[in-house]
N, C-alpha and C positions, 0 to 999 in steps of 0.2 A: 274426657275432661281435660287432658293434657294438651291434647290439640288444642283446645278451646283458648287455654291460658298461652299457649305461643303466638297462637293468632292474636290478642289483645296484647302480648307483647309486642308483634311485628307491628299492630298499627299504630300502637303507643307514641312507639319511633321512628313509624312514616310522618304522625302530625306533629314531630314535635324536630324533623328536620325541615317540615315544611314551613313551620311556623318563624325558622330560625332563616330560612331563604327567601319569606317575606319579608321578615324586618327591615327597621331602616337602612339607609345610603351608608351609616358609619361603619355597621359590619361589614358593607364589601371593602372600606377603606382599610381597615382591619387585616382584615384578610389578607389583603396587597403585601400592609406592612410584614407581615407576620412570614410570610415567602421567603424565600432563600436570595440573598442580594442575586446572584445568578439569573431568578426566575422573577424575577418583582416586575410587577404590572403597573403599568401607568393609567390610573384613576384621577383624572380634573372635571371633574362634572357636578356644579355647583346646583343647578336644576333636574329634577325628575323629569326623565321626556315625558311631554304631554299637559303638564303642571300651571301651562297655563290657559285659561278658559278662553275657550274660542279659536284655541291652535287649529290650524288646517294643515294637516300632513302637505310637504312640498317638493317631494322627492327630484320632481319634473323641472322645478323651481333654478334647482343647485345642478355645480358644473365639479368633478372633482378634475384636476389639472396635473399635479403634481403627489404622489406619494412615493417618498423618496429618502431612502436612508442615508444620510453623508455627517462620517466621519460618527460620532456615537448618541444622534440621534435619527428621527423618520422627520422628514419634511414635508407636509402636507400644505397644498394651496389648493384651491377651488372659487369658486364664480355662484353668487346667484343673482338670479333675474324675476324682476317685479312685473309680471302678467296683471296685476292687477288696478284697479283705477283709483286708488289710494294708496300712499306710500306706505311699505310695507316694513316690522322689526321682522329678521330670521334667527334661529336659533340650530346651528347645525351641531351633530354629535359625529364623530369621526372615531371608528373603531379599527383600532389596527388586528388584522386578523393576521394570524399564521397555523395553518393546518389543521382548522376548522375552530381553533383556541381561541379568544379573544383578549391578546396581552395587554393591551389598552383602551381607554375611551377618554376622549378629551371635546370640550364642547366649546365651541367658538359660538359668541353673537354679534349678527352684523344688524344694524339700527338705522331707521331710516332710508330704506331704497328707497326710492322715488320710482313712480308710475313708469313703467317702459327702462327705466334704468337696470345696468349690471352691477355689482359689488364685490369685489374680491375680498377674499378671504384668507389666513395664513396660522398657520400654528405647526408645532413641532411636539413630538414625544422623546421622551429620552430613551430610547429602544433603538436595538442593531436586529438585524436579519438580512439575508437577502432576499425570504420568501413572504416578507409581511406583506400583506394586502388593505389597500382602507375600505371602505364600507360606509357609506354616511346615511344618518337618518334626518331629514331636515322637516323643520317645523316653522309656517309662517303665522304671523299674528297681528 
């Protein structure tokens, strides 16, 4: 019977951390704030990737160019390209990684590619390292 009651303890508290890691976008904001000025994450990400209907993953799409710390922020530029035969809005999420951690996510949108056209793109995080890496997830629509 002891067993029985730790085990509905232990799962109690697996769904009720899961439930708390589903939640909305505010708690991960949260969470940033609440970090040690030291450690605080940079969160800009005003859309849920995927959020809008009809998105078509476009990894292939996007060029990243530059990710690049100077001075006490990362400077990220990259490139996308409209494959397609109607002009295209992209919505790119750029995660700065360092040591498999994700200290940031910041999301740029470019509007309006044109058919066979390129688009650059540009944003900065407020973050130092010299082992951050970016990582982009691109979505066309």
């Amino acid at each position: 019977m002891r067993f029985t009651r730790i085990l509905t303890v232990a799962v109690a508290a697996a769904a009720a951390t899961t439930l708390v890691a589903c939640s909305g976008g505010d708690d991960v904001n949260d969470a940033a704030a609440n970090t040690d000025a030291g450690e605080q994450k940079v969160i800009e990400m005003p859309d849920q990737p995927g959020s809008v209907e009809g998105y078509v993953g476009a990894a292939d799409d996007a060029e990243l160019v530059t990710c690049d710390p100077q001075g006490s922020a990362l400077e990220v530029e990259g490139t996308v390209t409209n494959p397609e035969s109607d002009d295209q809005d992209y919505r790119v999420y750029i995660s700065a990684m360092e040591g498999g951690e994700t200290m940031g996510i910041v999301q740029v949108d470019v509007s309006n590619v044109a058919t066979g056209e390129t688009a650059e793109w540009s944003t900065e995080m407020a973050l130092t390292g010299d082992d951050l890496e970016c990582v982009l997830r691109v979505e066309r629509f």
